[in-house]
Kinemage of the C-alpha trace (Angstrom):
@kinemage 1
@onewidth
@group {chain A} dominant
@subgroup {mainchain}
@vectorlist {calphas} color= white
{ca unk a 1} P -33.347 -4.059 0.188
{ca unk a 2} L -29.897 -6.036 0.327
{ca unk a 3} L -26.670 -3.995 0.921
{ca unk a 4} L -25.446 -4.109 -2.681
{ca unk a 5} L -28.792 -2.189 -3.579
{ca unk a 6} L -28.360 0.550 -1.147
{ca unk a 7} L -24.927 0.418 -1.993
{ca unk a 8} L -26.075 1.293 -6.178
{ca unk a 9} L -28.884 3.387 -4.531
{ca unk a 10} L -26.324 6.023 -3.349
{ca unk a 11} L -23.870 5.962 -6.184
{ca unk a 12} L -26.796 6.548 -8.533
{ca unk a 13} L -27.899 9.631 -6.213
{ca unk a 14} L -24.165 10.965 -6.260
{ca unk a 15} L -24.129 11.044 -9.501
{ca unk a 16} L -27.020 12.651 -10.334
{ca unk a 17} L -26.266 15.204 -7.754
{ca unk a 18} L -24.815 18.477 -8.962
{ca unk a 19} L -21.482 19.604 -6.795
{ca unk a 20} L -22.545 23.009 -5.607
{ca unk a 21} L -22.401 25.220 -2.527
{ca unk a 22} L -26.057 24.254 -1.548
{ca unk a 23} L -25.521 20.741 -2.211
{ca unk a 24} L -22.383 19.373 -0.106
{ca unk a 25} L -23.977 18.668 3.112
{ca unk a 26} L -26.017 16.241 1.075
{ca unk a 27} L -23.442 14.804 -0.690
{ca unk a 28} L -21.167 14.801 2.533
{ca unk a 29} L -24.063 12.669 4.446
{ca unk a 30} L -24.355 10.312 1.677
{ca unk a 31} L -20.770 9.564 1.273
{ca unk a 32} L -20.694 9.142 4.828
{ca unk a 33} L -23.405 6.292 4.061
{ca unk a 34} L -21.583 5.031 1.533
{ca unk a 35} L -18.340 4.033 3.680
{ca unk a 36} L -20.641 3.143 5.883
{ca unk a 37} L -22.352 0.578 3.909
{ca unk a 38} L -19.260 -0.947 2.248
{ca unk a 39} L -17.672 -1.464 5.732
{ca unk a 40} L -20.810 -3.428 6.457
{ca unk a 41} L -20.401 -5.548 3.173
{ca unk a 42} L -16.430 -6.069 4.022
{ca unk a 43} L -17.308 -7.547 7.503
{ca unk a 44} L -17.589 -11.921 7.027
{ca unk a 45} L -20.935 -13.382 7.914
{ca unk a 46} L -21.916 -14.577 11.278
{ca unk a 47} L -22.657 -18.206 9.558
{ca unk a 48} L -19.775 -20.709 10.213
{ca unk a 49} L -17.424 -20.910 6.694
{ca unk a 50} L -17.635 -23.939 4.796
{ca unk a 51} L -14.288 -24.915 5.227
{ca unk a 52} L -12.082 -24.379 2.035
{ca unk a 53} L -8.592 -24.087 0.779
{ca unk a 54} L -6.486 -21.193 2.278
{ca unk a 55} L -5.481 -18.530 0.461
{ca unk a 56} L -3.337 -16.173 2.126
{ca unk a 57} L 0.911 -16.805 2.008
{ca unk a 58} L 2.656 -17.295 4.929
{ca unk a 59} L 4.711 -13.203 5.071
{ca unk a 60} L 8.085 -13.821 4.698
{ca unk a 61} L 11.574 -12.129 3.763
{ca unk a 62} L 12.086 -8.705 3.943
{ca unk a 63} L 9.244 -7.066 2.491
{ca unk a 64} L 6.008 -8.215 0.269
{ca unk a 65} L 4.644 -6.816 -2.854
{ca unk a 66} L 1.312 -7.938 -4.304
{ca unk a 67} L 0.430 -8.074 -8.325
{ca unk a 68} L -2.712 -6.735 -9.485
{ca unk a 69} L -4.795 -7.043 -12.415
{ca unk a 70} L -7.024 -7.872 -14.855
{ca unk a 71} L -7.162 -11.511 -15.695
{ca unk a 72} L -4.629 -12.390 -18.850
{ca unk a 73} L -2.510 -8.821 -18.340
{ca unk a 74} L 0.813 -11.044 -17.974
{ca unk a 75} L 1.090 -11.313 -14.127
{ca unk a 76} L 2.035 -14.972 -13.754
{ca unk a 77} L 4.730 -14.375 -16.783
{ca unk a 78} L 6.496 -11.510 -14.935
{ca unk a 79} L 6.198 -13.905 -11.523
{ca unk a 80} L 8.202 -16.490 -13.866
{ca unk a 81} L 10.575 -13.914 -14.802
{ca unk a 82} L 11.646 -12.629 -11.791
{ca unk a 83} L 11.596 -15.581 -9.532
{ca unk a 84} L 12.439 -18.915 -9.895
{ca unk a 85} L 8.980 -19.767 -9.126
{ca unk a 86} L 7.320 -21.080 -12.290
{ca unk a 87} L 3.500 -20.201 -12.043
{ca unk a 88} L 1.105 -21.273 -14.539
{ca unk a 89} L 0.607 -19.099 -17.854
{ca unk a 90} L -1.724 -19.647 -20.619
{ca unk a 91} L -3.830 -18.039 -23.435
{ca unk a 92} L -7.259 -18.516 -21.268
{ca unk a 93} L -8.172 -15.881 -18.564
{ca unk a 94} L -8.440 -17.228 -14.695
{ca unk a 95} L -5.193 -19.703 -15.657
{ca unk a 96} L -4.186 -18.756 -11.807
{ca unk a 97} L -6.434 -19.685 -9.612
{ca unk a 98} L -5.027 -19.131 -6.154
{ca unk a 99} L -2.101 -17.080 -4.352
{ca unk a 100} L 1.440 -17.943 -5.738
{ca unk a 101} L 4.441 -16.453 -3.851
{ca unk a 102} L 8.309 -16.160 -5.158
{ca unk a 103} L 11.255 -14.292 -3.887
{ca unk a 104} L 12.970 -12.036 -6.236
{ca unk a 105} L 16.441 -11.396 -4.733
{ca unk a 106} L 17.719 -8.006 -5.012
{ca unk a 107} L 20.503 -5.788 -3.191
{ca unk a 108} L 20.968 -8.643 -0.572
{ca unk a 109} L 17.588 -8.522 0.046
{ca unk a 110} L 14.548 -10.814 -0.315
{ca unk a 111} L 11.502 -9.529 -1.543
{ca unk a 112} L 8.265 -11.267 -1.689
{ca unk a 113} L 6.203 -11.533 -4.537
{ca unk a 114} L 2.662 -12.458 -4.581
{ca unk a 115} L 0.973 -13.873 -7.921
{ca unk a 116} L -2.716 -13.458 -6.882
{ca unk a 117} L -5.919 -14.148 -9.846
{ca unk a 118} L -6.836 -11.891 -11.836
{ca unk a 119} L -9.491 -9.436 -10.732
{ca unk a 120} L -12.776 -8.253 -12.534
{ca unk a 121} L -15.262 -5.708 -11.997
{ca unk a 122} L -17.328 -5.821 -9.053
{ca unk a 123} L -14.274 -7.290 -6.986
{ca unk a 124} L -15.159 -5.457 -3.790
{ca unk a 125} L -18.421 -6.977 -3.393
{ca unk a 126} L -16.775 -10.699 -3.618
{ca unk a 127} L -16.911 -11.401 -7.392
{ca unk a 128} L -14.376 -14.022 -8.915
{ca unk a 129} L -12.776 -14.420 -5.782
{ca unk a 130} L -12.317 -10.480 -5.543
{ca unk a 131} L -12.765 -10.136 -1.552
{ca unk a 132} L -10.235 -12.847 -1.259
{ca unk a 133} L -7.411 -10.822 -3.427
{ca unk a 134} L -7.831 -7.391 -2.126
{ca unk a 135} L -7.973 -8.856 1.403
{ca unk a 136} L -3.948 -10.306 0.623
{ca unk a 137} L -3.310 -6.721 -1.119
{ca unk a 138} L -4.050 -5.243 1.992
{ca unk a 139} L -1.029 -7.195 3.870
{ca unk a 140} L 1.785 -6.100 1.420
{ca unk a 141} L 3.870 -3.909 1.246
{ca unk a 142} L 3.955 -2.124 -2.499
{ca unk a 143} L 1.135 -3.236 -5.118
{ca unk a 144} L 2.549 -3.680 -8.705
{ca unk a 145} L -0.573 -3.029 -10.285
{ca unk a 146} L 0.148 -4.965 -13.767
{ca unk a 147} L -2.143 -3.053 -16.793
{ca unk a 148} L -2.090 -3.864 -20.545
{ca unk a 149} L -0.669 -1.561 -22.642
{ca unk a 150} L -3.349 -2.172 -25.087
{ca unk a 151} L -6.449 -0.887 -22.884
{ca unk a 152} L -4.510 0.756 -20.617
{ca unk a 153} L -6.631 3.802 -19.119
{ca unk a 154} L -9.799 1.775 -18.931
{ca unk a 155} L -7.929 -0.928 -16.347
{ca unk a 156} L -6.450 1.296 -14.620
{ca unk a 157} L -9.703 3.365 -13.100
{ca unk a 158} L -11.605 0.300 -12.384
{ca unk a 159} L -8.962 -1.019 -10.636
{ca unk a 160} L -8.663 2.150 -9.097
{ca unk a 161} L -12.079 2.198 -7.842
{ca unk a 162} L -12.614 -1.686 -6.857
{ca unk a 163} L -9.212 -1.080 -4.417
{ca unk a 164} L -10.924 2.276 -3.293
{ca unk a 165} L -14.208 0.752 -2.558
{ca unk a 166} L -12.385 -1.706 0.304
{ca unk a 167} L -9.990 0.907 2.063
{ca unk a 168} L -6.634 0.942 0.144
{ca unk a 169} L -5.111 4.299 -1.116
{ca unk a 170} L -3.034 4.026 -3.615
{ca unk a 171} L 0.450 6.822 -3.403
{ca unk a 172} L -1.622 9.047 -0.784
{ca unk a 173} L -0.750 9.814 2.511
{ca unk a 174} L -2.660 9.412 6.115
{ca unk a 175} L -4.836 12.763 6.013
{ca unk a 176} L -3.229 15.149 9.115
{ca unk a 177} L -6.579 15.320 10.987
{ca unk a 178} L -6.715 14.849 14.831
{ca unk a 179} L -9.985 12.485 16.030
{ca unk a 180} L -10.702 11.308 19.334
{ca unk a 181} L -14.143 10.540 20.697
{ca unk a 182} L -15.484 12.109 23.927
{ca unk a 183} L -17.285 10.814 26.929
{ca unk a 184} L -19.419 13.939 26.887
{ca unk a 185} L -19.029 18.386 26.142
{ca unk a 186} L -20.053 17.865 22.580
{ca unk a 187} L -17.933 18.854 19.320
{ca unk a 188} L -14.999 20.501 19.823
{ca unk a 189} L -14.318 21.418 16.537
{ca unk a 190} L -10.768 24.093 15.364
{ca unk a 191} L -8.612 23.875 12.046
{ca unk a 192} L -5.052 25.123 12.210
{ca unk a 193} L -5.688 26.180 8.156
{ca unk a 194} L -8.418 27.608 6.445
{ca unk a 195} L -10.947 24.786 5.316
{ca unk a 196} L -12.391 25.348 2.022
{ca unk a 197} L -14.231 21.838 1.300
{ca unk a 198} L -15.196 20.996 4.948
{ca unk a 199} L -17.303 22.862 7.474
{ca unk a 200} L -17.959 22.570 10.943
{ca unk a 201} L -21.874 21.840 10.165
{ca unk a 202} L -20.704 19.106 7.251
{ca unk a 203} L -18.305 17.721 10.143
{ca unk a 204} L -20.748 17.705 12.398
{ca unk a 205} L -23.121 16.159 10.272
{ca unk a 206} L -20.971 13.056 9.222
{ca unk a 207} L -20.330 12.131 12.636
{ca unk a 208} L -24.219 11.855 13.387
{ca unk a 209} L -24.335 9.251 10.697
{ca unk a 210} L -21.837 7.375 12.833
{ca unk a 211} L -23.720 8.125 15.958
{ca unk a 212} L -20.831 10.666 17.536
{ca unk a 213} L -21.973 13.277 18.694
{ca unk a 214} L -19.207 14.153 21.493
{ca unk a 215} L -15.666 14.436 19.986
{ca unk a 216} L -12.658 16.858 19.831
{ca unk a 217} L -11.502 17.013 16.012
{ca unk a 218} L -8.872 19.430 14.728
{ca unk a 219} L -8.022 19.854 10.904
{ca unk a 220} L -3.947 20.792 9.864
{ca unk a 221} L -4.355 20.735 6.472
{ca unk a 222} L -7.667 21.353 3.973
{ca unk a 223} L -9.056 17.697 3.517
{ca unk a 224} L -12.226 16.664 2.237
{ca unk a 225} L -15.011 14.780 3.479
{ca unk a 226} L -13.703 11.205 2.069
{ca unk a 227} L -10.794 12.093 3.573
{ca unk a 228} L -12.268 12.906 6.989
{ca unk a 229} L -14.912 10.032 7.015
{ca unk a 230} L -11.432 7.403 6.442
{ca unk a 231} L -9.939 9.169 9.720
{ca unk a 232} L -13.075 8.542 11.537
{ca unk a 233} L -13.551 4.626 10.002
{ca unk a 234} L -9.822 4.071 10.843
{ca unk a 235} L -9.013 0.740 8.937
{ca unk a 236} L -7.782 2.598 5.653
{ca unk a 237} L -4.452 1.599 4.234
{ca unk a 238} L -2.444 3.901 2.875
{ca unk a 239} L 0.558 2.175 0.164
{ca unk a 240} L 2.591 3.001 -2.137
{ca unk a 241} L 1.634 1.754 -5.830
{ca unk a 242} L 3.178 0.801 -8.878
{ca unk a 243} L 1.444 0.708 -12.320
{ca unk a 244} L 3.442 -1.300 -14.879
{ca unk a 245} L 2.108 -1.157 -18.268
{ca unk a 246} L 2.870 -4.920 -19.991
{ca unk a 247} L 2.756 -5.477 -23.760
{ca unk a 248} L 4.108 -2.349 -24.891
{ca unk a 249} L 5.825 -4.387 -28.250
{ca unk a 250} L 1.971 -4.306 -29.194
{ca unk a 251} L 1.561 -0.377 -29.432
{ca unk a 252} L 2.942 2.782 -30.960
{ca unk a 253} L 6.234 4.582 -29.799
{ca unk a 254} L 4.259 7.527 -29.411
{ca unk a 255} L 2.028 5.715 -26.889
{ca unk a 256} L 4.974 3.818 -25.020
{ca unk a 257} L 6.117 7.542 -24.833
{ca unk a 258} L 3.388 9.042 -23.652
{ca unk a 259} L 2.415 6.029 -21.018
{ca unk a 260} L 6.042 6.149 -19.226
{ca unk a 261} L 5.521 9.853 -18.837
{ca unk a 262} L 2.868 9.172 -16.632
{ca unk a 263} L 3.750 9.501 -12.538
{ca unk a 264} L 4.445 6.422 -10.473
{ca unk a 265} L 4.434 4.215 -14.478
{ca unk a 266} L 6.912 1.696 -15.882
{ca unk a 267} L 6.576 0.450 -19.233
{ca unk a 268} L 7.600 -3.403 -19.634
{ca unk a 269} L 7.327 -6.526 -22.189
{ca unk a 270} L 7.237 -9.485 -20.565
{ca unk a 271} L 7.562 -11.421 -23.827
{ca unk a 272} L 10.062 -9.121 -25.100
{ca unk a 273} L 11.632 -8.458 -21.388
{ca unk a 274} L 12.422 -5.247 -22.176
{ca unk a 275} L 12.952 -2.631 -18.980
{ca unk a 276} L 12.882 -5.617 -16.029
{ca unk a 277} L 15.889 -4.037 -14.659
{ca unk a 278} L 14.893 -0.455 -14.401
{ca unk a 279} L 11.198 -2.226 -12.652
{ca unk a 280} L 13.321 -3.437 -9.943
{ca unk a 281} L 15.515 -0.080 -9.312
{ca unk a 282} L 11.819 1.555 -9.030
{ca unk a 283} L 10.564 -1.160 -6.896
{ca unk a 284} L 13.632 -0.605 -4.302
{ca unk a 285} L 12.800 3.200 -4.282
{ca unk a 286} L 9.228 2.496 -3.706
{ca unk a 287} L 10.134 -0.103 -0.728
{ca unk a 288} L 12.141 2.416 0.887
{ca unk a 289} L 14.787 -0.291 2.284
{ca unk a 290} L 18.230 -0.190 3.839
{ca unk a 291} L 21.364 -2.417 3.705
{ca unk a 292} L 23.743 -2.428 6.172
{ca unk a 293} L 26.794 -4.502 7.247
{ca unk a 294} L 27.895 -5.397 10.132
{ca unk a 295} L 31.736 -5.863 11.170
{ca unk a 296} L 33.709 -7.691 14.027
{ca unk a 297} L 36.473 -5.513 15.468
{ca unk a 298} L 39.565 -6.023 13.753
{ca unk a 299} L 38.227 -7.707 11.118
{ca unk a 300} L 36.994 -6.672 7.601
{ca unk a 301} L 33.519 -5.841 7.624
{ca unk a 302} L 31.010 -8.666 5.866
{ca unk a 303} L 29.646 -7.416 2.708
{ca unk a 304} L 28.145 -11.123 1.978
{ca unk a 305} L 25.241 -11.133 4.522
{ca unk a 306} L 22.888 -7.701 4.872
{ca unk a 307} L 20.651 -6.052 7.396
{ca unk a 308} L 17.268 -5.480 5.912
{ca unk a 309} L 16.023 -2.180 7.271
{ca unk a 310} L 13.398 0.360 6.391
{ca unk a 311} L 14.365 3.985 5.465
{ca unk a 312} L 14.976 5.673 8.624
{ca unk a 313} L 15.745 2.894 10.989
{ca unk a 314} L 18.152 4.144 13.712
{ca unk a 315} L 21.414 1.974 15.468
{ca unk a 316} L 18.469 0.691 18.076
{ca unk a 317} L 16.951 -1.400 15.449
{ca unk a 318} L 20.154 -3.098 14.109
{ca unk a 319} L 20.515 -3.969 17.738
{ca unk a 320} L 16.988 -5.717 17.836
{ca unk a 321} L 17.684 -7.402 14.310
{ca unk a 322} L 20.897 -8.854 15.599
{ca unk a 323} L 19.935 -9.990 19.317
{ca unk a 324} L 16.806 -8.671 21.189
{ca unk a 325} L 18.697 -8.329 24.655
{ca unk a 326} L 21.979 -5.887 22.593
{ca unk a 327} L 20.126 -2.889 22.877
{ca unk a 328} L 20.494 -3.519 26.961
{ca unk a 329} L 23.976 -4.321 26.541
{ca unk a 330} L 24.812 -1.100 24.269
{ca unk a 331} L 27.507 0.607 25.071
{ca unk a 332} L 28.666 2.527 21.799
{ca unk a 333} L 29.046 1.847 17.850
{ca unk a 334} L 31.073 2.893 15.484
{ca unk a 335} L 29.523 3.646 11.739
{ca unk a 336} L 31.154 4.228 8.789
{ca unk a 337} L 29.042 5.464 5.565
{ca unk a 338} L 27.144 8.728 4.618
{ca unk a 339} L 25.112 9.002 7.735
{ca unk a 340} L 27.858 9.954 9.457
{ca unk a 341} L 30.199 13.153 9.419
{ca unk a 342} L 33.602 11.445 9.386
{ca unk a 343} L 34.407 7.763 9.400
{ca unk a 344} L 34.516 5.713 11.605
{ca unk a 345} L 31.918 7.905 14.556
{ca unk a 346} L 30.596 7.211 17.525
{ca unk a 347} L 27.530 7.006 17.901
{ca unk a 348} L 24.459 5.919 20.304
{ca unk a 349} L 21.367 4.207 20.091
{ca unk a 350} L 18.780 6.731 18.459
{ca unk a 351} L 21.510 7.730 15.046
{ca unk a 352} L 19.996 7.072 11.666
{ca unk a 353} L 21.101 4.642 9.429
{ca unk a 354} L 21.468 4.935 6.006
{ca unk a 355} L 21.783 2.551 2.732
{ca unk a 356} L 24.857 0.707 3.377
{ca unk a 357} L 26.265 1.808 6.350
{ca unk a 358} L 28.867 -0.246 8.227
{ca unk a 359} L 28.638 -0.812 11.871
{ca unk a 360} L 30.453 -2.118 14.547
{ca unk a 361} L 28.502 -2.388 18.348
{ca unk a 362} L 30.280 -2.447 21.452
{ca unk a 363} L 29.041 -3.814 24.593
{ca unk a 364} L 29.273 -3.065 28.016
């Protein structure tokens, strides 16, 4: 029995499985299996690769966002839109075949964007290129995952699921759970909270499957067994998504209505381009970047050229941005902008900066 059978084996018994108090340290060991499986079916042969055209972009400018969808949902349109990059777009599904990058420049910053092919179901285990695709997804950033309007719903949960099946969680955060593996002394098992869908026994049992049997594990908030069998895998990625319903000229009001209600959803026409502008204000949220200037003393500071930070990057990383050996050299800076309490302050190496901040460095 191949891996995609076992795989379709387990599903099949988790389904059929009622979710009761007698049954969870059943279903626990089988999901356990389950990850266990599909990180099996995620690792590349041991047979040497026929040698083939690349498919992964070279990562460049400030930060990377990936497209996602169906095949024919309007990806390579928007990618024309936004960039100057024209990628191919036609009435046939599969018109892209490969990974097409642009730069959409925004706020001084450059922000890549990643056409890749449409996916379909059964992605994760390497259909229509699928493996490929979620393996670039993986590298960026934000995921814009691109839905049509039309058959919205449906899309979105198999997408859902395919991305779930290889690692990525979409808008959730790293679960607050404290692993580390032992030499010996057993399970040390505590939980700072009470724990009402894990046990110590259901713990204890999921770490058998992965042949562990000495670790120290302590819980800080009530997570469930996925969540505790991604801590112990350890090669989840946790990003921030985007789902951007296209087409909306082709459906009621009502429905536009209702779909833009919907948490972390834009509503767009690419044909139409109606909303672009608001995409890219929620894009820049969901990137969480910083802009900030720089200025010579006794000159006016330079408002043409921008820092590219992330949200929360203190005066230490300017220095690294600008020349790796400043930070030795620091003496002081001075910042003017919201961060600080009056303008201009003095300030050292570990103050916060924030969205378009001003900052001058002096060195010893």
């Amino acid at each position: 029995m191949g891996i995609l059978e076992k795989i379709s084996e387990i599903e099949k018994e988790i389904a059929r499985t009622q979710k009761n108090k007698a049954t969870e340290y059943h279903l626990g060991l089988l999901k356990a299996k389950l990850a266990k499986y599909r990180a099996q079916l995620l690792e590349p042969s041991k047979s040497a690769p026929s040698k083939g055209e690349g498919f992964d972009v070279m990562k460049s400018g400030d930060a990377r966002v990936a497209l996602i969808g169906f095949p024919s949902v309007g990806k390579s349109t928007f990618l024309s839109l936004m960039t100057s990059t024209a990628s191919e777009a036609a009435s046939y599904e599969f018109t892209t075949l490969t990974c097409i990058p642009g730069v959409i420049e925004y706020k001084g910053a450059n922000i890549q964007l990643l056409d890749l092919p449409g996916i379909i179901e059964g992605a994760a285990q390497g259909k229509g290129r699928g493996r490929q695709v979620i393996a670039v997804a993986r590298t960026a950033d934000v995921v814009i995952m691109m839905l049509d309007a039309t058959k919205g719903e449906v899309q979105r949960s198999l997408l859902e699921k395919e991305l779930e099946s290889v690692g990525i969680r979409l808008n959730k955060h790293k679960p607050n759970i404290y692993f580390k593996p032992k030499k010996g002394g057993g399970l040390s098992f505590n939980s700072t909270v009470t724990l009402t869908q894990c046990s110590e026994k259901l713990v204890q049992l999921i770490l058998h499957e992965y042949k562990i049997f000495n670790a120290e594990v302590l819980f800080r908030e009530d997570c469930s067994p996925d969540e505790f069998i991604d801590v112990i895998v350890g090669n989840r990625v946790y990003m921030p998504c985007l789902y951007v319903y296209n087409k909306i000229d082709q459906v009621s009001m009502e429905e536009v209505d209702r779909l833009a209600r919907q948490p972390d959803s834009v509503v767009i026409s690419c044909g139409m381009k109606l909303n672009l502008d608001y995409l890219l204000e929620v894009l820049w949220e969901y990137l969480a970047l910083t802009c900030i200037y720089t200025k010579k003393r006794g000159q006016r500071p330079d408002f043409t050229d921008a820092i590219i930070l992330r949200k929360g990057a203190s005066v230490e990383h300017v220095c690294h941005r600008i020349h790796r050996s400043l930070a030795s050299q620091f003496k002081y800076a001075l910042v003017w902008g919201t961060s600080t309490k009056y303008s201009p302050q003095r300030v050292g190496l570990t103050h916060t900066m924030e969205h378009e901040d001003v900052i001058q460095i002096v060195k010893k």
